[in-house]
PANU-625256 format. One record per residue (C-alpha): residue number from 1; residue in one letter; x, y, z. Coordinates in Angstrom, 3 decimals. Each point is the difference from the previous one (the first is absolute). Layout:
(NUM; 'A'; (X; Y; Z)),
...
This chain:
(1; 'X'; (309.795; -78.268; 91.729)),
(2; 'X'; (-2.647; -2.151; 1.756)),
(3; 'X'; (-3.254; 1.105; 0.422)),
(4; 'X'; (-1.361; -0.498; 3.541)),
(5; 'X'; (-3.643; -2.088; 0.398)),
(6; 'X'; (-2.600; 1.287; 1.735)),
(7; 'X'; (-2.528; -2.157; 1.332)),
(8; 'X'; (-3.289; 1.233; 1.562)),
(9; 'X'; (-3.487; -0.229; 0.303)),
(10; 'X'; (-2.326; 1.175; -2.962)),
(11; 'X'; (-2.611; 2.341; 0.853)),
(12; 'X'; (-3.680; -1.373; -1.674)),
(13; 'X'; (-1.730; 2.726; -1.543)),
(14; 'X'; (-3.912; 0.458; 0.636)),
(15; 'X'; (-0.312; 0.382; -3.849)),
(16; 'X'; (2.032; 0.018; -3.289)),
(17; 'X'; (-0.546; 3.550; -0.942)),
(18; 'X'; (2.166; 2.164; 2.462)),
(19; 'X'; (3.117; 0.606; -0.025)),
(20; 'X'; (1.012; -2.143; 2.862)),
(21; 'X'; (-0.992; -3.061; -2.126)),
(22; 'X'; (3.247; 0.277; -1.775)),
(23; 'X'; (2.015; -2.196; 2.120)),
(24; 'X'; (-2.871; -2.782; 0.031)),
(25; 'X'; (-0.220; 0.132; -3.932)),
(26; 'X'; (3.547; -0.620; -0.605)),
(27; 'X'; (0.116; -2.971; 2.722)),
(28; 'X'; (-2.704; -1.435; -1.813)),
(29; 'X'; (1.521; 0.246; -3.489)),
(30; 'X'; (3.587; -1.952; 1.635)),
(31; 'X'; (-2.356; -2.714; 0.861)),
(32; 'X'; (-1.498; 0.320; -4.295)),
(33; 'X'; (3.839; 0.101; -1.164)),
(34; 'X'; (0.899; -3.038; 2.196)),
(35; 'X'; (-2.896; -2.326; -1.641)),
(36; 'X'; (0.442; 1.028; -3.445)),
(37; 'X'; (3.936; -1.028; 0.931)),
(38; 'X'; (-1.423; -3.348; 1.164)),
(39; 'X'; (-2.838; -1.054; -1.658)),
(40; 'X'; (0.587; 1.903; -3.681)),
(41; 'X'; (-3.594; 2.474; 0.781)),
(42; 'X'; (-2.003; 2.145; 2.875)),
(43; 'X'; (-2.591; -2.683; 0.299)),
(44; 'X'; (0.489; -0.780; 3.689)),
(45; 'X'; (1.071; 3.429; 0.880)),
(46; 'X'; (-2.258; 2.461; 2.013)),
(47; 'X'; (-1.272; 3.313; -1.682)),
(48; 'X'; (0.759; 2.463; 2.300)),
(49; 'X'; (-3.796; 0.132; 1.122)),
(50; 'X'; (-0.226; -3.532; 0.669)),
(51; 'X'; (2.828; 0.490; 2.193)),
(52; 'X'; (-1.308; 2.787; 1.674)),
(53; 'X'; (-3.362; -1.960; 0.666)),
(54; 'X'; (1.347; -2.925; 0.568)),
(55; 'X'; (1.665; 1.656; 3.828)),
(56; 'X'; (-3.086; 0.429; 1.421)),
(57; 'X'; (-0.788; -4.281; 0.360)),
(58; 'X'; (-1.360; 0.086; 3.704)),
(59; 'X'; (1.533; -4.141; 0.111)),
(60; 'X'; (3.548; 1.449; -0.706)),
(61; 'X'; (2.317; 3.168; 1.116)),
(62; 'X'; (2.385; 0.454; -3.072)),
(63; 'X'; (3.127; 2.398; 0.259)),
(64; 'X'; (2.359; 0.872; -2.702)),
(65; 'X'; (3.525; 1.040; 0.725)),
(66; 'X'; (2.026; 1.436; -2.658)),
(67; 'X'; (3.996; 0.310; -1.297)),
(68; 'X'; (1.023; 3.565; -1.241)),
(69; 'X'; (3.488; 0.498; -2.089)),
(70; 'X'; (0.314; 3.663; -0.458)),
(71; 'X'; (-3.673; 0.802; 0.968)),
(72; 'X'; (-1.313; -2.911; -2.775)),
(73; 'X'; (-2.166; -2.522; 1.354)),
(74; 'X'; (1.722; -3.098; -1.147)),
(75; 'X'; (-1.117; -2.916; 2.288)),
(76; 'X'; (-3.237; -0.640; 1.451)),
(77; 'X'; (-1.193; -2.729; 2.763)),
(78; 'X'; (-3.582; -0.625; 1.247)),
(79; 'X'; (-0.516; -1.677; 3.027)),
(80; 'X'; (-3.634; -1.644; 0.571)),
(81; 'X'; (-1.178; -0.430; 3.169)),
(82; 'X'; (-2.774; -2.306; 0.929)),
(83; 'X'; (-2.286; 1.694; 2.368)),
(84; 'X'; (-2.867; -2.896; 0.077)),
(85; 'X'; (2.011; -2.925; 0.723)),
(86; 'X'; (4.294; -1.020; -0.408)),
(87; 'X'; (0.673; 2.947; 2.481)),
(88; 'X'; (3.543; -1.387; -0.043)),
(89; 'X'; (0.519; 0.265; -3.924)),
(90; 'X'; (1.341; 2.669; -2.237)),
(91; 'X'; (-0.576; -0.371; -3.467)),
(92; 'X'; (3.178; 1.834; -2.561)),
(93; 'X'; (-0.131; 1.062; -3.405)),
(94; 'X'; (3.259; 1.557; -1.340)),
(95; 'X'; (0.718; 2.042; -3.130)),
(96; 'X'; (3.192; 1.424; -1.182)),
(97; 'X'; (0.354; 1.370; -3.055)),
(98; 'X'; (1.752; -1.757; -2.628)),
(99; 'X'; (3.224; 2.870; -0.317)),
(100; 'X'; (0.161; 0.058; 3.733)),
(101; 'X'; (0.242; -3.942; 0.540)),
(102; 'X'; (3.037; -1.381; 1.485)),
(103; 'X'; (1.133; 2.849; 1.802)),
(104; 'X'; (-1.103; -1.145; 3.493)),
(105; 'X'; (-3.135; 2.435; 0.293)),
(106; 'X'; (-2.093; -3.364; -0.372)),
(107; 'X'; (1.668; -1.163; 3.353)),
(108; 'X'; (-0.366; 3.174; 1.682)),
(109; 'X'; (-3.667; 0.050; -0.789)),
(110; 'X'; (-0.440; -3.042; 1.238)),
(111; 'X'; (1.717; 0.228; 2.950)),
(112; 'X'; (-2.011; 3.090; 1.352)),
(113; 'X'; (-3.163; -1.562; -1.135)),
(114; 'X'; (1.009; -3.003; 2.644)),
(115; 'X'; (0.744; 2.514; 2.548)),
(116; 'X'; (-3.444; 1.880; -0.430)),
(117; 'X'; (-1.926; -3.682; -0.003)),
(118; 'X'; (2.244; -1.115; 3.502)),
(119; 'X'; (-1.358; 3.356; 1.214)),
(120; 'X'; (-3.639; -0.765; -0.752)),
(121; 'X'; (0.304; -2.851; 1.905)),
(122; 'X'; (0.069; -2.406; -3.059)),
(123; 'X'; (2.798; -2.960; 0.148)),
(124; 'X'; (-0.854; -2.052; -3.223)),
(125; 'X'; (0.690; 1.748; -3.963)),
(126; 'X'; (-0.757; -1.264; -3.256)),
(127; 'X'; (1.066; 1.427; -3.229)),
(128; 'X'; (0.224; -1.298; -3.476)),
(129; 'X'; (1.910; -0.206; -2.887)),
(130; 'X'; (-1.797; -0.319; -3.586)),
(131; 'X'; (1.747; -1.935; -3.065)),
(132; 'X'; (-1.643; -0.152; -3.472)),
(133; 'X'; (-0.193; -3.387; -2.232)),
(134; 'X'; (3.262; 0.706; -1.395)),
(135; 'X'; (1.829; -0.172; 3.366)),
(136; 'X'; (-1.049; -3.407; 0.701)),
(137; 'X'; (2.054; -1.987; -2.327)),
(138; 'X'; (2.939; -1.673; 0.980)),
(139; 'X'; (1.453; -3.796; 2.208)),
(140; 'X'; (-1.000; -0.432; 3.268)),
(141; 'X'; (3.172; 1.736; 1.458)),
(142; 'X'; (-0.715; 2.884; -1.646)),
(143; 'X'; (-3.296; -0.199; 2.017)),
(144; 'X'; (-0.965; 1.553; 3.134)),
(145; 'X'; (-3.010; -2.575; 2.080)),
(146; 'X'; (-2.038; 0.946; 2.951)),
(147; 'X'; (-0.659; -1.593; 3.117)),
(148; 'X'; (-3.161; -1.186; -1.477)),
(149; 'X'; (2.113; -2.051; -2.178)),
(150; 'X'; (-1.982; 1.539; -3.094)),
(151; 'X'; (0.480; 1.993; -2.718)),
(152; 'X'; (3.324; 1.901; -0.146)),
(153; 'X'; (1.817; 3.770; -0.975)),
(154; 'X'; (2.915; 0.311; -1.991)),
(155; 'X'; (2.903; 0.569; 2.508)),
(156; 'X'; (1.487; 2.114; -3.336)),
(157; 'X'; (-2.204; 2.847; 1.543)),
(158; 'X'; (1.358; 3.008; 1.332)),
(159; 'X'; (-3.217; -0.005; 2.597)),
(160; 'X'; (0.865; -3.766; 0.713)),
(161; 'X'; (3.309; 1.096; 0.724)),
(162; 'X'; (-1.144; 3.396; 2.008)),
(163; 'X'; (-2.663; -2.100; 2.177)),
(164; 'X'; (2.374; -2.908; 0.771)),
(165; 'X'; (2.418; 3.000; 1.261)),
(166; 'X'; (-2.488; 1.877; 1.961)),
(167; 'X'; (-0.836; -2.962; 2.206)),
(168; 'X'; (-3.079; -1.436; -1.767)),
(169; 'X'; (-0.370; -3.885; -0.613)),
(170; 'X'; (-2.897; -0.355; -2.855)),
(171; 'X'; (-3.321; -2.073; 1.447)),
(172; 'X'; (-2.082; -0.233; -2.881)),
(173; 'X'; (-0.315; 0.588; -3.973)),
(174; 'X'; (-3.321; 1.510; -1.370)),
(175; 'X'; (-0.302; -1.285; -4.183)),
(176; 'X'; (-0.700; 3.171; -1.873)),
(177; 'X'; (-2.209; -0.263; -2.742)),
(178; 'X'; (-2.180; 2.171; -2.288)),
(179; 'X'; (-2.927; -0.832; -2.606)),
(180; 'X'; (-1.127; 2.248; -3.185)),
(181; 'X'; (-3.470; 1.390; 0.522)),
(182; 'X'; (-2.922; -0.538; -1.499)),
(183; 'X'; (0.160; -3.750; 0.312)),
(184; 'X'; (-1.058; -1.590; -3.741)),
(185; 'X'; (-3.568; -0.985; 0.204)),
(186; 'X'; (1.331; -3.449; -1.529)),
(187; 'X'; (1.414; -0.590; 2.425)),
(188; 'X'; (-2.286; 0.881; 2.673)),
(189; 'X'; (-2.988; -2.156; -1.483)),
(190; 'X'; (2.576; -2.776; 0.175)),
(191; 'X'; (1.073; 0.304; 3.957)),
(192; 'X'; (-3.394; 0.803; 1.024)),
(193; 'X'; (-1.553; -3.309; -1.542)),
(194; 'X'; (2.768; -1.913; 1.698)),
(195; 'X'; (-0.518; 1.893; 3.409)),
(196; 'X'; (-3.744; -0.714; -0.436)),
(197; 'X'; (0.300; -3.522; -0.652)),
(198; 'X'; (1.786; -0.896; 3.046)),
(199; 'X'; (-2.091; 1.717; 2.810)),
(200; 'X'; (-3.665; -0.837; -2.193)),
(201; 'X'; (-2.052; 2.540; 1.187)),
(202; 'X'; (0.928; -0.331; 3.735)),
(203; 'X'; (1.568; 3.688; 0.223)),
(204; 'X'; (-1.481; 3.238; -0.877)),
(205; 'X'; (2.020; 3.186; -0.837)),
(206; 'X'; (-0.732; 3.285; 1.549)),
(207; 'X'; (1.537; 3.213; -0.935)),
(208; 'X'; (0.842; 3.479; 1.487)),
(209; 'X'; (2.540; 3.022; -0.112)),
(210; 'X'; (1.144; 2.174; 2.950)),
(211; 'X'; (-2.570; -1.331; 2.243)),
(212; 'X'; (-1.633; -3.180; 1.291)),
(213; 'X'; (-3.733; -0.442; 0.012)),
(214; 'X'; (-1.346; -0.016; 3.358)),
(215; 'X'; (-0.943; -3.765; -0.051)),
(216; 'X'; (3.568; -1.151; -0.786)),
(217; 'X'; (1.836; 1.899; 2.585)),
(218; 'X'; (0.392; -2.350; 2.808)),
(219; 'X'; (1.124; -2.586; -2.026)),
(220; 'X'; (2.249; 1.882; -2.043)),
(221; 'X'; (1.755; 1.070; 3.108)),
(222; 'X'; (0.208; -3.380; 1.146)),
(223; 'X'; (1.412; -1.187; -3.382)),
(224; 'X'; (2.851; 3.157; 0.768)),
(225; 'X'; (0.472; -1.445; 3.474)),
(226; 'X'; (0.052; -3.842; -1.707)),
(227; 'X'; (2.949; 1.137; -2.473)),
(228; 'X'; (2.406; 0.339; 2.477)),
(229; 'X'; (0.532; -3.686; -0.031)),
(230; 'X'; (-0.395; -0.679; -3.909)),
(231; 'X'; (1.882; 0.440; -2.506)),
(232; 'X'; (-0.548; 2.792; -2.008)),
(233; 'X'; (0.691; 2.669; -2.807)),
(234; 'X'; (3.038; 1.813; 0.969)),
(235; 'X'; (1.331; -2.943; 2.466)),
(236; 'X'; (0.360; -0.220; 3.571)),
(237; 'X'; (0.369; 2.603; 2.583)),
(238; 'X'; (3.683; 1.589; 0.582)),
(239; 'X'; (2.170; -2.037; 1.972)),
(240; 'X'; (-0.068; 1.303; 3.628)),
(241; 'X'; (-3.508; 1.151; -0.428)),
(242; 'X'; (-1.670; -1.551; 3.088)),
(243; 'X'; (-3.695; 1.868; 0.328)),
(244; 'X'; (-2.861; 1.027; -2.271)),
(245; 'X'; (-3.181; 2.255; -0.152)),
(246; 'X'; (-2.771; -1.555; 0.654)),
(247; 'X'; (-2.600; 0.483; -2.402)),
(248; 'X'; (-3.777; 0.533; 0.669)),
(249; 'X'; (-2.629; 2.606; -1.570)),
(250; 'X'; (0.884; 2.897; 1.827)),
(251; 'X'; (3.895; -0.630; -0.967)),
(252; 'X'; (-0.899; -0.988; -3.443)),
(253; 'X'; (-2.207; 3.055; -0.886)),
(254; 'X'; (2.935; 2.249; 1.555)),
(255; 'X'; (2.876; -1.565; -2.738)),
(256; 'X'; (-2.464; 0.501; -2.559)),
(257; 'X'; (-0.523; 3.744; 1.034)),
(258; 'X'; (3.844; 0.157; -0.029)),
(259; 'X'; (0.640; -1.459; -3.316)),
(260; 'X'; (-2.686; 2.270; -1.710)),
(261; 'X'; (1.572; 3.167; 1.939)),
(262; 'X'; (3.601; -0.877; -1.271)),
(263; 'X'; (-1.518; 0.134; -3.594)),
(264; 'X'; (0.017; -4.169; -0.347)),
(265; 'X'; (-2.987; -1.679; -1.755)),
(266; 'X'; (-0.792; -4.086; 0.789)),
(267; 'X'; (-1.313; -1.931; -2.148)),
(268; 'X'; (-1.136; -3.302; 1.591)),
(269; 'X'; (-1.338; -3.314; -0.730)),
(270; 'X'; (-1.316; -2.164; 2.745)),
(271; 'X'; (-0.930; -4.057; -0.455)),
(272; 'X'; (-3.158; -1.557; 2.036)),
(273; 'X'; (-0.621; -3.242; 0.503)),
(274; 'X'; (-3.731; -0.381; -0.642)),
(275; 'X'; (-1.012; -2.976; 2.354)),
(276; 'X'; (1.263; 1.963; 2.948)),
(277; 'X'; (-0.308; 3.339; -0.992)),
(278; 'X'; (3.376; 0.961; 1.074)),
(279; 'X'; (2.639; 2.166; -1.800)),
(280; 'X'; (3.217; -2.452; -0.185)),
(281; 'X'; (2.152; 1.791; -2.525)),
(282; 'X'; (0.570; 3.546; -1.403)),
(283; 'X'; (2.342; 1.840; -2.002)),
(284; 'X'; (1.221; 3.792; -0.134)),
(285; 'X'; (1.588; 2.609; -2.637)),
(286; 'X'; (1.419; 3.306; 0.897)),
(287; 'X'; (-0.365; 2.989; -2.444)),
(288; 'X'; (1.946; 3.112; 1.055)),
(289; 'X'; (-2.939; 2.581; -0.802)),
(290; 'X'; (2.501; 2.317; -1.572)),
(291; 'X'; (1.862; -2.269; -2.206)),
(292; 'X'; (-2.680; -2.480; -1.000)),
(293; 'X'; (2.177; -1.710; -3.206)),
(294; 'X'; (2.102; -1.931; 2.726)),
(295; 'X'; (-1.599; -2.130; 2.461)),
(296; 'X'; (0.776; -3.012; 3.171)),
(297; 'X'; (-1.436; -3.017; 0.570)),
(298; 'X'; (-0.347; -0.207; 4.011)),
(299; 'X'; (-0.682; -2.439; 1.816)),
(300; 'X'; (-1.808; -3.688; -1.270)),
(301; 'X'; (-1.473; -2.509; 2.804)),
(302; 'X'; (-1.943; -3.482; -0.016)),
(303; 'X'; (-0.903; -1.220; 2.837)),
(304; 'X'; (2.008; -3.554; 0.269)),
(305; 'X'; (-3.176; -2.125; 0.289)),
(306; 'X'; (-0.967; 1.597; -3.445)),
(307; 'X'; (3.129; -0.867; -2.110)),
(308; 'X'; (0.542; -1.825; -2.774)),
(309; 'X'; (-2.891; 0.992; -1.857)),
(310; 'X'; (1.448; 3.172; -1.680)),
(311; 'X'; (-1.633; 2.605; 1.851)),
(312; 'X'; (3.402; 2.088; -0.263)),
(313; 'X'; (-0.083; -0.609; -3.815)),
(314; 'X'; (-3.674; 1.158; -0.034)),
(315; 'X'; (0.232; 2.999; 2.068)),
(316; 'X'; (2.350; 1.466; -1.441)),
(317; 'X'; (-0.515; -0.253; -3.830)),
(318; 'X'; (-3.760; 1.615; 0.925)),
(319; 'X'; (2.033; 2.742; 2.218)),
(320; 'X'; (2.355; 1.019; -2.878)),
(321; 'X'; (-2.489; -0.105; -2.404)),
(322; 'X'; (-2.428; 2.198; 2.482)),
(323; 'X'; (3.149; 2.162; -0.011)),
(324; 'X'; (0.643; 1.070; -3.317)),
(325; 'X'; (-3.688; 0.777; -0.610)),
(326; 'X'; (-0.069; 2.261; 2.962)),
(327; 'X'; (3.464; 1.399; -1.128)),
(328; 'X'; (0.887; -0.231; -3.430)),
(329; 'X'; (2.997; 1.964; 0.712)),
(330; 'X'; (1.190; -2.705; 1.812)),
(331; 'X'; (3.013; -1.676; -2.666)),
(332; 'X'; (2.377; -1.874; 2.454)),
(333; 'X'; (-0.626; -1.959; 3.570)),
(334; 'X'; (2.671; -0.847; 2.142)),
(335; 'X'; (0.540; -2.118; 2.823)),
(336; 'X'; (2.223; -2.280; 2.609)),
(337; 'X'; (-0.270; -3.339; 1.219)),
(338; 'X'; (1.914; -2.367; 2.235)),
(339; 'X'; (1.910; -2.391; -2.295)),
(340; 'X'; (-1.436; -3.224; 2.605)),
(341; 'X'; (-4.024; 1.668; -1.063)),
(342; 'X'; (0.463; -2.078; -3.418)),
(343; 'X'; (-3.720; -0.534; -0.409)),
(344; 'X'; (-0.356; 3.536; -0.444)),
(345; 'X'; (3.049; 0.595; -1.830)),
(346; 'X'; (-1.631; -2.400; -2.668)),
(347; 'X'; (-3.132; 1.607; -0.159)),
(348; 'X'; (2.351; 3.160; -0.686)),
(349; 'X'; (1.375; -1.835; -2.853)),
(350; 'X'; (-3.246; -1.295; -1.689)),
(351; 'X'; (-1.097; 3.732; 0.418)),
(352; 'X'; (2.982; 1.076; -2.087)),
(353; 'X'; (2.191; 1.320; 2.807)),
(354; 'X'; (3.974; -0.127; -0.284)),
(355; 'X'; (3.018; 0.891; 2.048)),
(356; 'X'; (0.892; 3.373; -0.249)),
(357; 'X'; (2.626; -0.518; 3.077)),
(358; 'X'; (0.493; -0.820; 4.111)),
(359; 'X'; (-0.167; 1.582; 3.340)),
(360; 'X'; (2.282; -0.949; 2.363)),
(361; 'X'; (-1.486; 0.726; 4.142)),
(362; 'X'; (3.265; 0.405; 2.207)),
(363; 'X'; (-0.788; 0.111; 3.613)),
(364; 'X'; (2.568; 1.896; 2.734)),
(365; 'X'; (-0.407; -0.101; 3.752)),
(366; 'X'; (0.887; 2.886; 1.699)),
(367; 'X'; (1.405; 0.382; 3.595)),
(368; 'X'; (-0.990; 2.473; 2.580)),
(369; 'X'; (-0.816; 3.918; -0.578)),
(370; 'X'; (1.740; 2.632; -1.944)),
(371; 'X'; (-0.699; 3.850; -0.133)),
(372; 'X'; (-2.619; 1.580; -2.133)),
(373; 'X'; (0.698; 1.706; -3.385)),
(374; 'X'; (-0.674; 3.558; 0.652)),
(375; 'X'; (-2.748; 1.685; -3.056)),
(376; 'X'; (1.902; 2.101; -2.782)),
(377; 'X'; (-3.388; 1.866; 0.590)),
């Protein structure tokens, strides 16, 4: 006999002790089972407290709807959405589990997750689809490319095939890679010298975690505003994504309050340029305060004007060495890049980073309005 699905709205505990935090802990361990699936461990899965911190981000309203087979929560979608800028975006992340895969609960999932974003008023989605190293090998026809025209995901893949399906063209491919903490101090003497050499004394590094000094703030929020139209770690903004915050002290202290109340620590190295005094490059890593042996590298600017003398080389050799002496904990650091960014992608290389896999951004436009998903409350 088939079982019948059951899709709803989870109800977000207020902590992880009572007994209505059941339904939240197992919705959080789908989303652990589906990464191991993928990626072979738990390292870019959420503990179930960094989950539950992670809902209250005052930039972004997040809502996870869940798929039931005989009372069993089995499928899991959170849908972002932007509250500071991209009103018109909803951002997907689905999880089946692997036993409950092909059985069309992914497309039901998704499909009521579309309705509830046309009902918030939002008319652009992205989602993604993750594939390790090992997926990527194969002729070009075996290859899926994106509009970009870079990169590629193996069309082999059963979320290829489930995206293509569901209406979703890909837009972009994010390069996956990850890097064995602590660096070797060999190594490090060897990069710095050759950072060094190039910009001869014209720079100056500063250094800071969680929050900026006072005297850098207004230029570190202009940097934020600058990055917008650089390249830089982690790519270029979602296709569709039209607006941005605006960054200035006031905005800047706030995401820095957020980040510290959702249990994230930053640590952050900035570049100045000493004959004008001005901060013209910077560099962050994000340490989940509860999990401290796996760690992000954020985002990495230079101002354009201030290229080609290995700033990004310089920061961020000093910022991961800064890191493992404030957390020695700290064994592996992960992060994406566009494939076009290649000057970062070969500091990443000299720093000992490899591919661990791809993401794959699929965009879907969405037309008019659809009813709201009524709470399983």
């Amino acid at each position: 006999m088939t079982s019948t699905v059951e899709i709803g709205q989870l109800w977000i505990p207020d902590s992880l002790d009572g007994r209505d935090a059941k339904d939240f802990l197992d919705a959080v361990e789908v989303s652990r089972k589906v990464r191991m699936q993928v990626w072979g461990s738990d390292d870019l899965a959420y503990t179930p407290l960094e989950k539950l911190l992670e809902l209250s981000d005052p930039y972004e309203r997040q809502v996870i709807l869940v798929a039931r087979v005989d009372g069993r929560i089995v499928g899991t979608v959170d849908i972002a959405l932007p509250l500071a800028d991209n009103m018109d975006l909803a951002e997907f992340t689905l999880d089946i589990l692997p036993d409950f895969q092909r059985r069309g609960i992914g497309k039901q999932l998704l499909e009521a997750a579309e309705h509830f974003a046309r009902s918030e008023g939002r008319s652009i989605v992205l989602v993604d689809t993750n594939h390790p190293a090992s997926s990527l090998r194969g002729n070009a026809d075996e290859q899926l490319v994106p509009g970009s025209g870079l990169g590629f995901v193996p069309l082999a893949s059963r979320e290829v095939d489930f995206a293509m399906r569901m209406g979703y063209t890909l837009q972009h491919i994010e390069q996956f890679s990850s890097c064995i903490l602590p660096l070797d101090s060999k190594l490090v003497a060897e990069l710095e010298l050759e950072a060094e050499d190039t910009n001869a004394g014209r720079y100056s590094l500063h250094h800071w975690t969680d929050r900026c000094p006072e005297q850098w703030l207004e230029a570190v929020a202009a940097l934020e505003n600058a990055a917008g139209e650089l390249a830089t770690e982690g790519g270029e903004a979602p296709a569709g994504a039209q607006e941005e915050l605006v960054f200035d002290a006031g905005v800047l202290r706030q995401a820095e309050d957020a980040a510290v109340a959702q249990g994230r620590r930053t640590v952050v190295t900035a570049v100045e340029h000493v004959a004008s005094g001005r901060i013209v490059g910077l560099t962050t890593i994000g340490v989940l305060a509860q999990r401290q042996d796996v760690v992000f590298q954020d985002d990495t600017i230079v101002l354009q004007e201030h290229r080609g003398n290995k700033l990004g080389l310089l920061i961020k050799v000093a910022n991961m060495q800064r890191l493992s002496e404030q957390f020695p904990d700290a064994r592996v650091i992960y992060t994406w890049n566009a494939p076009e960014n290649r000057y970062l992608l070969t500091v990443n290389r000299q720093l000992g980073f490899t591919t661990a896999g791809v993401t794959g951004l699929w965009q879907k436009e969405l037309p008019g309005t659809g009813p709201k998903v009524t709470s399983s409350e």
